[in-house]
N, C-alpha and C positions, 0 to 999 in steps of 0.2 A: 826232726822226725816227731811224729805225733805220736804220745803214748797210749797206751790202752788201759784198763781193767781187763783181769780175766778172770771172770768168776765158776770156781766149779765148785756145783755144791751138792755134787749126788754121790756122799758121804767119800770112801776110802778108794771107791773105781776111779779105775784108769781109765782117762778122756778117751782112750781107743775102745775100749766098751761099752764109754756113755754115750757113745756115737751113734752105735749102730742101731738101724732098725730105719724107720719110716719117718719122713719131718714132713708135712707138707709150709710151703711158702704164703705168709700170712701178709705180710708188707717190706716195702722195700722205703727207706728214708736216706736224705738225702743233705750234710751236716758242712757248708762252705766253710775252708780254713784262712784264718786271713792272715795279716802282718802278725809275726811274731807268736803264729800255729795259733791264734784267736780263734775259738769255735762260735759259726753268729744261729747252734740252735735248728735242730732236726725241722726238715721241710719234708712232705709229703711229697712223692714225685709222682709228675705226671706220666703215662704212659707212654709218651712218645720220646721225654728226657731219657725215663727208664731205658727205652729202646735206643738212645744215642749211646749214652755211657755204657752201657752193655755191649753195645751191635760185633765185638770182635770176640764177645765172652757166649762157650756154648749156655752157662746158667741162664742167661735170659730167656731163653727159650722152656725151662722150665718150672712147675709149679708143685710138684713132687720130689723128692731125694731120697732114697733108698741107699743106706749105708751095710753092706753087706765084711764079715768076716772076709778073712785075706785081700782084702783092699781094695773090693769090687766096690762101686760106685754105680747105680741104674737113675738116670734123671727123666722124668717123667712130665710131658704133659700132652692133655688132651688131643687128639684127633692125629697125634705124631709118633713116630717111632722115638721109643726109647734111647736115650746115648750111654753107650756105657763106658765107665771114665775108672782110671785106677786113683786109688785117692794113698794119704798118709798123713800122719800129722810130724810134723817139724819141732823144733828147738824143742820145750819142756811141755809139750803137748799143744799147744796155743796157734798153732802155724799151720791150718789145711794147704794142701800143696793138693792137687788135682792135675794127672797125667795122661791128655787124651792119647786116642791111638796114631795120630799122625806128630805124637812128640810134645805137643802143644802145651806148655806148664800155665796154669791161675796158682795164685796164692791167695790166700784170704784167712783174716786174724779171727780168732776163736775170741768175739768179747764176753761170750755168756755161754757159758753149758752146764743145764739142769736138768733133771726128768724129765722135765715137760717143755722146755725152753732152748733153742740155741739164737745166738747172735751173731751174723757174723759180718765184718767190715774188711771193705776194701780199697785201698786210695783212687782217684779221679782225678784227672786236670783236664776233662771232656771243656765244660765250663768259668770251670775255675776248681781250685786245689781244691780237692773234697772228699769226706769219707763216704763212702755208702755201706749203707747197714739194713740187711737183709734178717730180716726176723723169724723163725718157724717156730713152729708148734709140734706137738706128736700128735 
């Protein structure tokens, strides 16, 4: 298994309130794991990779996130109707767990959350074993 960092550094809050509020999606990169969990080094993905590794995940389809108290979730992009998702975090806060309305569970690992920063990565084997690491901003 691949480990992470989890960096939380907006002082004594709880990653459930450093969460909330507005991220929009800055980039999305894309980190091949090889023999013996070897990382060969963040690749810029094309948008039509983006679109394969993603195609059964709703987040591809968005460019906004909207983290609302009691664990409302609104993902946002352009010219589309909104999805609204119930979210949580897992094990020691580090685990977003995302629960569409037809049941549908994502997980994804909290590698960064700041004021102004979240990171977050998700395993792959579209291609080959890989992490993808989804970057915002506020």
């Amino acid at each position: 298994m691949v480990g992470s960092i989890f960096a939380f550094s907006s002082g004594l809050r709880h990653p459930e309130k450093s969460i909330l509020g507005e991220w929009k999606e800055v980039y999305w990169t894309y980190e091949r794991i090889g023999k013996g969990n070897k990382r060969s080094g963040d690749l810029d993905l094309a948008s039509h990779i983006k679109e394969e590794i993603s195609k059964d995940l709703i987040i591809h389809e968005s460019e906004k996130w909207k983290f609302s108290p009691k664990a409302n979730l609104i993902l946002f992009k352009k010219g589309t109707q909104p999805h609204h998702v119930t979210w949580r975090l897992k094990g020691r806060g580090h685990v977003l767990k995302l629960t569409y309305d037809d049941k549908h569970t994502e997980y994804y690992n909290i590698h960064e959350l700041t004021a102004h920063k979240m990171v977050l990565h998700f395993e792959n084997e579209v291609h080959a074993r890989s992490i993808v690491k989804i970057v915002f901003r506020r």
